[in-house]
C-alpha positions in Angstrom: 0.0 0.0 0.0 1.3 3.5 -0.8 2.8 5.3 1.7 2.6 9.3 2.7 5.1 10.7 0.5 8.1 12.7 3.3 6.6 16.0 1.4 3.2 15.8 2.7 2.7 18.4 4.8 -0.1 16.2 6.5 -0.1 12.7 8.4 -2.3 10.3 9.7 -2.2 12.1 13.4 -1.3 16.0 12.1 -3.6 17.2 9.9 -6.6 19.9 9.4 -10.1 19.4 10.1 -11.6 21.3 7.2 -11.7 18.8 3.6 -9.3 20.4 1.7 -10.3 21.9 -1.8 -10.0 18.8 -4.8 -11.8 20.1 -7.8 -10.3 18.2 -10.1 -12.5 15.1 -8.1 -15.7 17.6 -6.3 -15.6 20.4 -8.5 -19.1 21.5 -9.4 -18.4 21.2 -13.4 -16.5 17.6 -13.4 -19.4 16.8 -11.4 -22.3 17.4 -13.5 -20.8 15.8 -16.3 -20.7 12.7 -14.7 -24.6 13.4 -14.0 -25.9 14.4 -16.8 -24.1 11.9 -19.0 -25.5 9.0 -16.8 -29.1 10.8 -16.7 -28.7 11.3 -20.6 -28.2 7.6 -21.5 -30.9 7.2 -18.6 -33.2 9.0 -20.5 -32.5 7.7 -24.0 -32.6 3.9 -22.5 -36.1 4.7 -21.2 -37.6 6.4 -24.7 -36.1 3.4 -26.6 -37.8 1.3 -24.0 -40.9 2.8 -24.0 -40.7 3.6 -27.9 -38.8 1.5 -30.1 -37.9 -1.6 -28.3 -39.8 -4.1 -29.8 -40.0 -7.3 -27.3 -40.7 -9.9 -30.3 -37.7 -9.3 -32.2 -34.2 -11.9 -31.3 -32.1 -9.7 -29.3 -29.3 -11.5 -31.2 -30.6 -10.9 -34.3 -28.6 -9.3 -37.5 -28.3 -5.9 -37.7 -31.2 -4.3 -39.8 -33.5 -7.4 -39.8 -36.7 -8.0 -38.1 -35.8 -11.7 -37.2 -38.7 -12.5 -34.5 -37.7 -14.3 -31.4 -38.8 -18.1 -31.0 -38.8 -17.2 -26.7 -39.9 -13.5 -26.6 -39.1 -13.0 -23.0 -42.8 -12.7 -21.4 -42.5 -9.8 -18.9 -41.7 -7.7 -21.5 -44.0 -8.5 -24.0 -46.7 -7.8 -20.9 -45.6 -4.7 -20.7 -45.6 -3.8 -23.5 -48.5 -4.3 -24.4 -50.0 -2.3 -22.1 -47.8 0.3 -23.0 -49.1 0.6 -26.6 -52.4 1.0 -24.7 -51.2 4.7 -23.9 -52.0 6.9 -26.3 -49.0 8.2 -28.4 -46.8 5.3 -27.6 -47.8 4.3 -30.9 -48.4 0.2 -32.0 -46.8 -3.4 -31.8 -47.0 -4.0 -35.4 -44.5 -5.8 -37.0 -44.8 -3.2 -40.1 -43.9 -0.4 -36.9 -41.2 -2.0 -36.0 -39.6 -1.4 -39.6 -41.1 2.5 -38.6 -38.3 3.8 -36.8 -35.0 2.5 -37.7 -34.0 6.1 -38.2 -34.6 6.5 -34.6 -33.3 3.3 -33.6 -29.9 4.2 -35.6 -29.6 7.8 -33.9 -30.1 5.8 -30.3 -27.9 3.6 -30.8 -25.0 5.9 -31.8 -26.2 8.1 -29.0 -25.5 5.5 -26.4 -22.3 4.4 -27.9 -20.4 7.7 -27.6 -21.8 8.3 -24.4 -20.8 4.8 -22.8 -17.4 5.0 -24.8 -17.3 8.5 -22.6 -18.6 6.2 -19.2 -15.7 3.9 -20.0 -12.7 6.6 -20.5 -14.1 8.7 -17.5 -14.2 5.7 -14.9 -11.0 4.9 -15.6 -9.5 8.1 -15.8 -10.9 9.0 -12.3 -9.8 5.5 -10.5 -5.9 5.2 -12.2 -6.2 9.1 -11.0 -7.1 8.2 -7.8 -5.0 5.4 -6.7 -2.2 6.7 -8.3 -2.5 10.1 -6.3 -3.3 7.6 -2.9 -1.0 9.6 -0.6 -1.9 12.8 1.2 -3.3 14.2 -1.8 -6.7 12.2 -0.9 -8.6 12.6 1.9 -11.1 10.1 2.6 -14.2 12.7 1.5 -12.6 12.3 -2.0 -11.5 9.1 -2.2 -16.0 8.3 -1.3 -16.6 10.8 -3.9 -14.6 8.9 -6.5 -16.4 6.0 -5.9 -19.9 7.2 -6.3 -19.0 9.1 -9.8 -17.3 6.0 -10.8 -19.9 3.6 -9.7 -22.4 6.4 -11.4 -20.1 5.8 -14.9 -19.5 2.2 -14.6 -23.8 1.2 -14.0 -24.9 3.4 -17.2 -22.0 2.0 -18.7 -23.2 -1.8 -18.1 -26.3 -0.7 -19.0 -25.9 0.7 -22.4 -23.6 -2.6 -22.6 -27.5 -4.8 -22.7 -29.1 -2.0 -25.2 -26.1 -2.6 -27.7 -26.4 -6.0 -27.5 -27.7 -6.3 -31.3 -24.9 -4.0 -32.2 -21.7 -5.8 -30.3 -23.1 -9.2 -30.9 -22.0 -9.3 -34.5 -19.0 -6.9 -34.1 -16.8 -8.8 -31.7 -13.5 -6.7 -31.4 -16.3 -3.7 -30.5 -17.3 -6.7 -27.9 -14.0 -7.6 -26.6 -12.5 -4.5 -25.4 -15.2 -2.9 -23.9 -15.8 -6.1 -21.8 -12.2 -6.0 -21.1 -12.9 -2.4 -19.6 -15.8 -2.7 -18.0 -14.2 -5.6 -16.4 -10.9 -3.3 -15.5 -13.0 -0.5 -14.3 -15.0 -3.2 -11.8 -12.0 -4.4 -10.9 -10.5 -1.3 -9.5 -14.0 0.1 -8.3 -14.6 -3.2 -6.4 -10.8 -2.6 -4.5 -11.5 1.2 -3.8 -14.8 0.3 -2.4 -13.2 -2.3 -0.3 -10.9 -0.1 0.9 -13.3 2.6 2.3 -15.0 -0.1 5.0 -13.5 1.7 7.6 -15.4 4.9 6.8 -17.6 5.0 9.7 -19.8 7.5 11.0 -19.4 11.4 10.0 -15.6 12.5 11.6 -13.7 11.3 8.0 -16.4 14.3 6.2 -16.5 16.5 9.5 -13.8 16.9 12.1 -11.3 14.8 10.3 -12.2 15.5 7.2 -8.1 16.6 6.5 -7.5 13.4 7.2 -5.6 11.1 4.4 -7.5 8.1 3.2 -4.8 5.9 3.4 -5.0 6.4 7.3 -8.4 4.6 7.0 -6.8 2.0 4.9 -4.5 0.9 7.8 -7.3 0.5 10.3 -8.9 -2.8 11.1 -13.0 -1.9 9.6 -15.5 -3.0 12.3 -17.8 -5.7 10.4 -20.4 -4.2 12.5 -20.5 -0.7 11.4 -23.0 0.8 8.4 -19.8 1.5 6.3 -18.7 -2.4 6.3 -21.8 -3.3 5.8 -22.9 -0.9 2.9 -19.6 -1.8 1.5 -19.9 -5.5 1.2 -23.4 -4.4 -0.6 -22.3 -2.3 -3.2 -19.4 -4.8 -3.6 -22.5 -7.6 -4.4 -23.7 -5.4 -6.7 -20.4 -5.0 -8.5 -19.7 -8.2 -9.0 -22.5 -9.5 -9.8 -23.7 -7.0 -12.6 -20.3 -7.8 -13.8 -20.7 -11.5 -14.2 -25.0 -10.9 -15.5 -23.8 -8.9 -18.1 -21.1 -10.9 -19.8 -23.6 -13.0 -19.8 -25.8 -11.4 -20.9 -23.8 -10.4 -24.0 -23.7 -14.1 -25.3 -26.7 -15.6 -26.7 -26.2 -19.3 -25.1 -26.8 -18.0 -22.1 -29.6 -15.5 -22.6 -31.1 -17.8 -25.5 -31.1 -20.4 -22.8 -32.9 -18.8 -20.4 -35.3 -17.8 -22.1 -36.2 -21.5 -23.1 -35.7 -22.4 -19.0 -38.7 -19.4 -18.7 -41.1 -21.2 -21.6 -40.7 -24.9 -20.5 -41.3 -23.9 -16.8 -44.5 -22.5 -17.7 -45.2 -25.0 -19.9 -44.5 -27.5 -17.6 -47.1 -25.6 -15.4 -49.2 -25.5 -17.7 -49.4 -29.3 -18.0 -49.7 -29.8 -14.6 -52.8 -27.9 -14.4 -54.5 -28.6 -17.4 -53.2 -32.3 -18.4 -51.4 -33.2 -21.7 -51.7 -35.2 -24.8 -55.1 -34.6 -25.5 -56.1 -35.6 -22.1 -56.7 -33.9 -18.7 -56.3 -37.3 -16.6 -53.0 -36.1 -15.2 -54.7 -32.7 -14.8 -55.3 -30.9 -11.0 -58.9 -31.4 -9.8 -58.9 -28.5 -7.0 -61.4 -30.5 -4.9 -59.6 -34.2 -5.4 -58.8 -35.6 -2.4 -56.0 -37.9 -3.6 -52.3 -38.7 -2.1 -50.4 -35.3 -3.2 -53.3 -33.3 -4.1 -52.4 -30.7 -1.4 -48.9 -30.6 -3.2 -49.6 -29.9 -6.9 -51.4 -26.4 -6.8 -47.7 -25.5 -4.5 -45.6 -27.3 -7.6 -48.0 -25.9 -10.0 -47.6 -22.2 -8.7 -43.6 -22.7 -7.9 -43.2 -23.5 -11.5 -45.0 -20.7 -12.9 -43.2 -17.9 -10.3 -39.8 -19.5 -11.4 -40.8 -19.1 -14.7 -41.7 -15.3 -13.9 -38.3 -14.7 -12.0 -36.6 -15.7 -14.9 -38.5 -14.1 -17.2 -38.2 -10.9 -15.2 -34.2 -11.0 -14.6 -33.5 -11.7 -18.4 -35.9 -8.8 -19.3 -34.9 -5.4 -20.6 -37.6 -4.2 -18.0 -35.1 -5.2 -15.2 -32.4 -3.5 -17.0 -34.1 -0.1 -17.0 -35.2 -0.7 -13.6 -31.4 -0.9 -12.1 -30.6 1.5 -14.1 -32.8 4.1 -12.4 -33.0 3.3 -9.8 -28.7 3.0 -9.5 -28.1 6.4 -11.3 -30.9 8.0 -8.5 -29.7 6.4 -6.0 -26.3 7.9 -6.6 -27.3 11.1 -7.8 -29.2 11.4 -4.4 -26.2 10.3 -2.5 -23.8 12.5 -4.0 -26.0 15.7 -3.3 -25.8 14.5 0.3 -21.9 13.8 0.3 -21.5 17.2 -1.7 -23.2 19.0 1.9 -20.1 18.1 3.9 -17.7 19.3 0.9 -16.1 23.1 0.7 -17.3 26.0 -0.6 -14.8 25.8 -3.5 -16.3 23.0 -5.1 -19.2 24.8 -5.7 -17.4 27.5 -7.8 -16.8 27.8 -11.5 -13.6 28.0 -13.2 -12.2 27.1 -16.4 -12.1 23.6 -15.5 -15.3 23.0 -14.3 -17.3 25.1 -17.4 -15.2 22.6 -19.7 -16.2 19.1 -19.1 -19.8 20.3 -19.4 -19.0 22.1 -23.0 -17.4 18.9 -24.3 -20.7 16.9 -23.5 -22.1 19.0 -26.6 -20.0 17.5 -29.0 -22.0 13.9 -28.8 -25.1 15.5 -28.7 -24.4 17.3 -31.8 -23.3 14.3 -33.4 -26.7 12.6 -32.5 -28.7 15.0 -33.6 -26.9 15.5 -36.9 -27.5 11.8 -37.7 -31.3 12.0 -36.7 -31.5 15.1 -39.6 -28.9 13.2 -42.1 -30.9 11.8 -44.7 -31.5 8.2 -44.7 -30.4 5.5 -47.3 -33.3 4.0 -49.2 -32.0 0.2 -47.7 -35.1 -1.8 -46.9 -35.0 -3.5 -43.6 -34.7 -7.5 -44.4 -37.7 -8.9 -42.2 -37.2 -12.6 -41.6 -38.6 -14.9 -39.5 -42.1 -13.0 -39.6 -44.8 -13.6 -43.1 -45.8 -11.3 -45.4 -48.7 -9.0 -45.5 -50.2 -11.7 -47.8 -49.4 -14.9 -46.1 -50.9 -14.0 -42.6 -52.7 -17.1 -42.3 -50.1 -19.1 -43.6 -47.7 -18.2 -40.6 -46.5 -21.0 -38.9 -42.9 -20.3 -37.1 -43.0 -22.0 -34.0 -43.1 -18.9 -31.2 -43.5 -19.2 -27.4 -47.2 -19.2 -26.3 -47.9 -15.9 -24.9 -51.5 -15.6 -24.4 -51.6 -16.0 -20.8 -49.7 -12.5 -20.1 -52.9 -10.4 -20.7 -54.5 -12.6 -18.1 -55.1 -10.5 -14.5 -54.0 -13.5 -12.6 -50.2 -13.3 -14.5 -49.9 -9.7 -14.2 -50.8 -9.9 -10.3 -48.4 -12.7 -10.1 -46.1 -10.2 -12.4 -46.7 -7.1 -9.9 -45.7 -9.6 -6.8 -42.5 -10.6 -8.8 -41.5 -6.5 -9.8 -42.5 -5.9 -5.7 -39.6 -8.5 -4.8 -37.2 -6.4 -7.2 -38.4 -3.2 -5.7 -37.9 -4.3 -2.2 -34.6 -5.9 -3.1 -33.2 -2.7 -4.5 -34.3 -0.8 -1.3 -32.4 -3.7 0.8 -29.0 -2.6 -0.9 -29.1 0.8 -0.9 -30.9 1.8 2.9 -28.2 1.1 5.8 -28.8 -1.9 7.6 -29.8 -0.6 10.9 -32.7 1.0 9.0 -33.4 -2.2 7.4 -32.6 -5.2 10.4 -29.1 -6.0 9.3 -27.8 -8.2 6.3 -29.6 -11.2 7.3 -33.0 -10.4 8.4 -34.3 -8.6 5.3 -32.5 -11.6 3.1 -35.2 -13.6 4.7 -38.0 -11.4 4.5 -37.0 -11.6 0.4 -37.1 -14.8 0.4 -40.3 -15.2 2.1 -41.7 -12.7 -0.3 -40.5 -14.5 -3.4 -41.1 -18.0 -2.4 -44.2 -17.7 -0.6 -46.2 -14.8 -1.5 -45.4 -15.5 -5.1 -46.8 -19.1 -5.3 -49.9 -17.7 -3.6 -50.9 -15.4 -6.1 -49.9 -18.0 -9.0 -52.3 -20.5 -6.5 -55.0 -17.9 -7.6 -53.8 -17.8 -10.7 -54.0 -21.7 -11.2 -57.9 -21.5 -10.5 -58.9 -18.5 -12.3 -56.9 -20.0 -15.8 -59.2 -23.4 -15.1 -62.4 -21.1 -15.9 -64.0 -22.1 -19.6 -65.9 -19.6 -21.8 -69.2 -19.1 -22.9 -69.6 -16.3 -25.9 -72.7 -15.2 -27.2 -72.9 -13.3 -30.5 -73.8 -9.7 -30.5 -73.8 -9.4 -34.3 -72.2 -10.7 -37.5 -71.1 -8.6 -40.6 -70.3 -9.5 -43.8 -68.3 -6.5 -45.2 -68.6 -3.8 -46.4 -72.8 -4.1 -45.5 -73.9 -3.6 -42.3 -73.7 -5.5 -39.1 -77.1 -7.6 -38.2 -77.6 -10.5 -36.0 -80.3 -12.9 -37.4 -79.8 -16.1 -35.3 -79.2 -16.8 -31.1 -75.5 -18.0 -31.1 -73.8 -19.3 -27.9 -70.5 -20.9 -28.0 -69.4 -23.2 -24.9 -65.6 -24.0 -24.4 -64.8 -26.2 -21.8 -61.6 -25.0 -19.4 -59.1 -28.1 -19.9 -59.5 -29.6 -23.1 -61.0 -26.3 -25.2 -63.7 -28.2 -26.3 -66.6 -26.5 -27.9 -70.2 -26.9 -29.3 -71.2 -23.7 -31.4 -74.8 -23.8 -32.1 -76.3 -20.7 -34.1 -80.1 -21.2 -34.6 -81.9 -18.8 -37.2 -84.2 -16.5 -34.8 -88.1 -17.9 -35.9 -89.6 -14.7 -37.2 -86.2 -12.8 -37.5 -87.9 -12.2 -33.6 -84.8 -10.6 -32.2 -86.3 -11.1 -28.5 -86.7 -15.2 -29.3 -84.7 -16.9 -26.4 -85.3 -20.1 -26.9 -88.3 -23.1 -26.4 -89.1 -26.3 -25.3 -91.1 -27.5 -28.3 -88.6 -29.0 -31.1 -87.6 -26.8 -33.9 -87.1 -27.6 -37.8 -84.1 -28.5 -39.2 -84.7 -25.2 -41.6 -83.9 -23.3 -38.4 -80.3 -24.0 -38.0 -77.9 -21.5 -39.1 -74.6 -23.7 -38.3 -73.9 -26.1 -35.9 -70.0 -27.0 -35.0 -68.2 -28.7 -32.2 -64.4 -29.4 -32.0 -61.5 -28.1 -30.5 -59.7 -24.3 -30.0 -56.5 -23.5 -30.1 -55.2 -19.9 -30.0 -51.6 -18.5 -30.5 -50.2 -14.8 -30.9 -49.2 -13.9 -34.3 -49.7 -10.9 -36.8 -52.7 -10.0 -38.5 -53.2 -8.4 -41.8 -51.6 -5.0 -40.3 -49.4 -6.8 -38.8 -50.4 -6.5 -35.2 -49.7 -8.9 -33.0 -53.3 -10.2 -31.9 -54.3 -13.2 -30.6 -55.3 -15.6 -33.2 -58.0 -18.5 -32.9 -58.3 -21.4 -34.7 -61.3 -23.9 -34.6 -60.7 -27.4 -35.4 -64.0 -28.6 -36.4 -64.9 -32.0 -36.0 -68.7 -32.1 -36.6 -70.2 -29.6 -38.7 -73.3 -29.3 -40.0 -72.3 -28.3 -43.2 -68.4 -29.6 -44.7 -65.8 -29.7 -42.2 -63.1 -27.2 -42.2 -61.4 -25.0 -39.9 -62.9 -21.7 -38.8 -60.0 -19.0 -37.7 -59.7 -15.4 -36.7 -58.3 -12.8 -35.2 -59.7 -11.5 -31.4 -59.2 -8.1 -30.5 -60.6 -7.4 -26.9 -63.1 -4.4 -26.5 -64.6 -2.6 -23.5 -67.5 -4.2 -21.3 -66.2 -7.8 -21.6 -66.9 -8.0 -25.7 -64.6 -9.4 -28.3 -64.3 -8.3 -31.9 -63.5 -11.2 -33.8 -62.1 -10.7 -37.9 -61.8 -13.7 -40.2 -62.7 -14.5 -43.9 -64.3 -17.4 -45.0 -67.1 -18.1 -47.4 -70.4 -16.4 -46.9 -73.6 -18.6 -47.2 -75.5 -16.4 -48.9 -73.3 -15.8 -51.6 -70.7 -18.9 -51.9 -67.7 -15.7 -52.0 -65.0 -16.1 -49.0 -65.8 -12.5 -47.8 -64.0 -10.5 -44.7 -66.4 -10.4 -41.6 -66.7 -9.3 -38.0 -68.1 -10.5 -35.6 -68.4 -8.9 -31.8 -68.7 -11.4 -28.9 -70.1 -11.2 -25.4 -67.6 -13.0 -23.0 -70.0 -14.1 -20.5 -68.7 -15.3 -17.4 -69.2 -18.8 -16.4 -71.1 -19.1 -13.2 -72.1 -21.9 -10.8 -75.3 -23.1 -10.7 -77.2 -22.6 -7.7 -76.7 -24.4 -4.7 -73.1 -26.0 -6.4 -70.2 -24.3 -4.6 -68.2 -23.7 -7.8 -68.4 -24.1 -11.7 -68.9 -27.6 -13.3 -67.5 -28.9 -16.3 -68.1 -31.8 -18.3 -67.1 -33.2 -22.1 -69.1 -36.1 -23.7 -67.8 -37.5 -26.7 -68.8 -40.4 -28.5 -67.2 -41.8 -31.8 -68.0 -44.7 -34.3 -67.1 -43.3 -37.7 -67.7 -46.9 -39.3 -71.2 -46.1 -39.0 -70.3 -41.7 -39.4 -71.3 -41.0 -36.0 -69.5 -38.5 -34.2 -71.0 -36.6 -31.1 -69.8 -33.8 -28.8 -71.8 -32.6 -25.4 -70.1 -29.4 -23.0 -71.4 -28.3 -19.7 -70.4 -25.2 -18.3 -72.0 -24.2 -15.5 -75.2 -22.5 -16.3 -75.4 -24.1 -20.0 -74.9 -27.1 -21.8 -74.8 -27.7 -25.5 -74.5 -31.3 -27.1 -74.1 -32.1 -30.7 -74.5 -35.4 -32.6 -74.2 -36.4 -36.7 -75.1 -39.7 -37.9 -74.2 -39.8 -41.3 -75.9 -36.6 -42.5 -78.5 -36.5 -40.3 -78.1 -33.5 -37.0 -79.6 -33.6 -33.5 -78.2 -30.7 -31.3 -79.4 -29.4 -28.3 -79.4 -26.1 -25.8 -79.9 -26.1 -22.1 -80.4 -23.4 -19.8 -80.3 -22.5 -16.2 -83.4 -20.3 -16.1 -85.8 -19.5 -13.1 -84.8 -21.9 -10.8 -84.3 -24.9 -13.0 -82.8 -26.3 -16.4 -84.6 -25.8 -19.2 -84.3 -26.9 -22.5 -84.3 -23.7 -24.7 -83.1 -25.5 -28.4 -83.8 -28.8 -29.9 -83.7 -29.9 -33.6 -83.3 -33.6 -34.8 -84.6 -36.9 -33.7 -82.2 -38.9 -32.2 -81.0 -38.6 -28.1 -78.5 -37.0 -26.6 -77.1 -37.3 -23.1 -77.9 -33.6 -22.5 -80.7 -34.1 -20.0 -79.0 -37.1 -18.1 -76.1 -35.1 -16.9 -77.4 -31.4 -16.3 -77.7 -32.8 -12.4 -75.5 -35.4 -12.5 -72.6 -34.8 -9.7 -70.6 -38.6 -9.5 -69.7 -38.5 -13.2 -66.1 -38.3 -13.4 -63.1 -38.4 -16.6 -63.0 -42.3 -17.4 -66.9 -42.9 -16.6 -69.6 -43.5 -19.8 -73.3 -42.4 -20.1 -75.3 -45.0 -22.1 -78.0 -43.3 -24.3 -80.3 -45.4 -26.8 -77.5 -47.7 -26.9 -74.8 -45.1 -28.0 -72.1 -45.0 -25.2 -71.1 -41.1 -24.4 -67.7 -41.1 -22.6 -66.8 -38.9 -20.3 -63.4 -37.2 -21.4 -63.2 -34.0 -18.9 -64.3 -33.4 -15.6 -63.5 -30.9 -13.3 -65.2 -28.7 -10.3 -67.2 -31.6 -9.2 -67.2 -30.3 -5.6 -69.5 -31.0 -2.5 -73.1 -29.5 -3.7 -74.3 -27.2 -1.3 -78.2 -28.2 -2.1 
């Protein structure tokens, strides 16, 4: 360790009580360069966060492509979404994302000259600084240093994840700016280290003349705030260090993002079964060895899946970045209340550092007004305006993020990273040590989060029943001639549409006992739904829902469109396909009522139930779903079509639609309770098996 040079007119046991005027370290100009430079790439990291990033694109990706992500990392494609819900924040379309390159070019220089700038300042201020360790640094400065090198070295790390694209494929770039970040943690992480023996106020009050080396020589007391908050920020160091190398290689990232996906996947499973089947599925009311432990498994699965999720996200990144650069900001006003007057004062050398910041400013802004080449962005991975329906690129699932079970579970996860920045940044005996608030984080994340996903597991087992507000065949006007319900059971997404021509074009028809003819049906489906996230004909991402028929009343097909979620629990549904009236595939819309299912009286939660029977020797193929308050049953033998409709109305089922001759199961099981997956109804000799099964609780009747 350096020793006090025989000039110094100062030692460890004679010196003056007043900090002696550094400028060149605290000066009021050197200073707010530091600042505003961090804020600056602060602010542009936020507006491309909140403006260009685009959350489905490979992070990895060429430069100038569009190359969508197979594992788009979920918590930022949540938030996202809801982003592009503010007005002015503009749209997720893939088309958009080709919108601001321009914009995407100018940020990206931007950040580069500024973090080049991060780099060269840190270590210009730390090979200053030890190498003027003597009586030249009191241990005010030598604090000081830290925080405006600490304050460089975050944005730096920072910017390091937003030019990810841009290093990936230029590896020299890469290399030595690892190298220095890795230097300038290095050095920080020693001179941190170092000041653990700055406790309490007399190093920036009474002994604030006092060399810093003279701390250095003392044994730190493990049990003091300055210990303490230095083993903190040490964590901190090294471990953004090691996350973003990382981060910077695609094996690692790539492979956490497919860790995120199987885990909820995996979930998933659990909870709903697999193959086709929901045998290995959770019944919430089973009673079975291990019951009690699968909603827990369930849950921890889906929270891991969130953590992970949420540490790989570019969300997190922005996060630490705030709240570092205010942290530090906020500390070095406070530090800056103990320094001299003189810092405070401008001179030639402080007015400088804050001129030169112009010059990458100006260099910005000149490449946001340059004109731009006519190079077309190469868009791979994603389909052409024209082949929308043909998409099929296998992306991660991510339909359950605009659930408001996952973004509770989300909130939970963010309130873990909140609480955890709070834990290294307030001193421990405002917090209950280094141990006790550990704990409490633990708790928080392993407890609390598996609740809410607990939740979450039951409100995701809820089916759907829509009802059709209207149908239009463009460009005429919207009308509704027929009463169309559509019931989806929860597990197996199983569903009987049955649209029935309104007798009389009486809109207020709902329903009757008597049968009806076979003239009165509109269409009558039943098969299976399955939905995925890809771009529509703007190219928005939109949820996208394809039905698998399996009986139809008319040929058998697949019927698919695109849901776009409206106010007051309706759906807007677009599609083509051929319009009945005409013969002509023609554009529609149609707007949906989301009704929610609801237990019938007297049961203590929502039943389900799938009936299927099968002999296609003989062309039969029949499909019954309950849901609560309705069931709708379907049956085809060879071309001729029973269907019916029943209804929880007035205190009792009633049977609101019936055309055909032959027997469904429909009435058997609207009270039946014991039925469970496995079991058969027998109707006019045509066995019904029972292929889901779930809320089949203790009846309150």
């Amino acid at each position: 360790m350096p020793k006090l040079s025989s000039v110094c007119s100062v030692t460890c046991k004679d010196f003056p009580k007043e900090i002696p005027p550094y400028s060149d370290i605290g000066g009021i100009g050197v200073t707010l360069a530091f600042i505003v430079t961090a804020w600056l790439i602060v602010v542009v990291l936020i507006g491309y966060y909140v403006k260009t990033f685009d959350p489905r694109l490979d992070p990895f990706r060429q430069e100038d492509t569009q190359t969508l992500c197979k594992h788009p990392n979920a918590v930022d494609y949540s938030i996202h979404k809801m982003l592009r819900k503010v007005p002015g924040l503009g749209s997720t379309s893939i088309s958009d994302s080709a919108r601001p390159p321009k914009l995407k070019a100018v940020l990206t220089n931007c950040v580069l000259m500024f973090a080049d700038i991060q780099i060269f300042t840190a270590l210009a201020i730390l090979i200053s600084a030890f190498v003027s360790l003597g009586c030249d640094i009191v241990a005010y400065r030598w604090q000081y240093m830290i925080y405006l090198a600490w304050l460089a070295s975050v944005t730096h790390m920072a910017s390091l994840s937003f030019l990810r694209n841009h290093l990936a494929k230029n590896p020299i770039k890469c290399i030595w700016r690892l190298t220095a970040m890795t230097i300038i943690q290095v050095l920080l992480s020693v001179a941190v280290g170092l000041s653990t023996t700055f406790d309490g106020d007399p190093w920036r009050a009474e002994e604030g003349g006092r060399p810093a080396i003279c701390y250095f020589k003392e044994r730190p007391n493990t049990k003091s705030v300055a210990f303490q908050s230095a083993i903190k920020i040490m964590i901190l160091l090294i471990w953004g260090l090691a996350i973003r190398i990382a981060k910077m290689f695609e094996g690692f990232e790539g492979g956490l993002r497919r860790i995120a996906s199987k885990l909820y996947q995996q979930s998933k499973e659990r909870q709903h079964g697999t193959g086709g089947t929901t045998t290995d599925a959770w019944e919430p009311q089973s009673h079975t060895p291990g019951s009690l432990l699968k909603p827990f498994l369930i849950a921890l699965l889906a929270m891991l899946s969130i953590q992970i999720d949420l540490f790989t996200s570019f969300l997190a990144e922005a996060y630490w970045l705030l709240f570092s650069t205010m942290w530090i900001t906020i500390e070095l006003n406070q530090l800056r209340k103990w320094g001299p007057r003189d810092d405070s004062e401008w001179s030639f050398g402080q007015i400088l550092p804050l001129i030169l910041l112009v010059a990458p400013v100006a260099i910005a802004l000149e490449s946001f007004y340059t004109k731009p080449n006519n190079n077309v962005l190469e868009i791979t991975g994603a389909p052409h305006q024209n082949d929308i329906t043909n998409y099929t690129v296998h992306i991660r699932d991510l339909q359950h993020v605009d659930t408001i079970a996952y973004r509770g579970a989300l909130l939970l996860a963010i309130l873990s990273y909140l609480q955890t920045g709070v834990y290294f940044v307030v001193t421990q005996q405002a917090y209950g040590g280094l141990i006790t608030p550990v704990i409490q984080l633990l708790i928080l994340m392993l407890f609390f989060n598996p609740l809410l996903q607990i939740i979450h597991s039951h409100i995701n087992t809820m089916g759907t029943i829509s009802i059709r507000k209207y149908i239009r065949w463009l460009p005429d006007e919207s009308s509704e001639p027929t009463s169309t319900i559509v019931v989806t059971s929860p597990k197996l997404k199983r569903f009987v549409d049955l649209r029935i021509l309104l007798p009389d074009n009486d809109s207020s028809w709902s329903g009757q006992d008597d049968p009806l003819p076979l003239s009165q049906l509109d269409w009558a489906i039943a098969g299976t739904t399955v939905s995925t996230e890809i771009p529509d004909q703007d190219g928005n991402l939109t949820s996208h829902s394809t039905f698998h028929q399996w009986i139809s009343s008319r040929e058998l097909g697949s019927d698919a469109g695109f849901m776009y979620p409206q106010p007051d629990s309706l759906t807007l549904e677009k599609g083509s396909m051929v319009n009945p009236d005409t013969g002509i595939d023609t554009a529609y819309e149609e707007l949906w009522h989301d009704a929610t299912p609801t237990a019938v009286p007297g049961d203590s939660q929502v039943r389900a139930l799938v009936l299927q029977t099968e002999d296609d020797e003989n062309g039969v193929r029949g499909s019954v779903v309950k849901l609560g308050c309705y069931v709708q049953g379907l049956l085809r033998v060879g071309d001729g079509i029973t269907l019916e409709r029943w209804e929880w109305k007035e205190g009792g089922w009633k049977r609101t639609v019936r055309i055909g001759d032959a027997e469904l199961p429909c009435e058997k099981i609207v009270d039946e309770e014991a039925l469970k997956e496995g079991d058969a109804v027998d109707i006019a000799g045509r066995a019904w098996n029972v292929i889901e099964a779930s809320g089949h609780g203790e009846s309150n009747s």
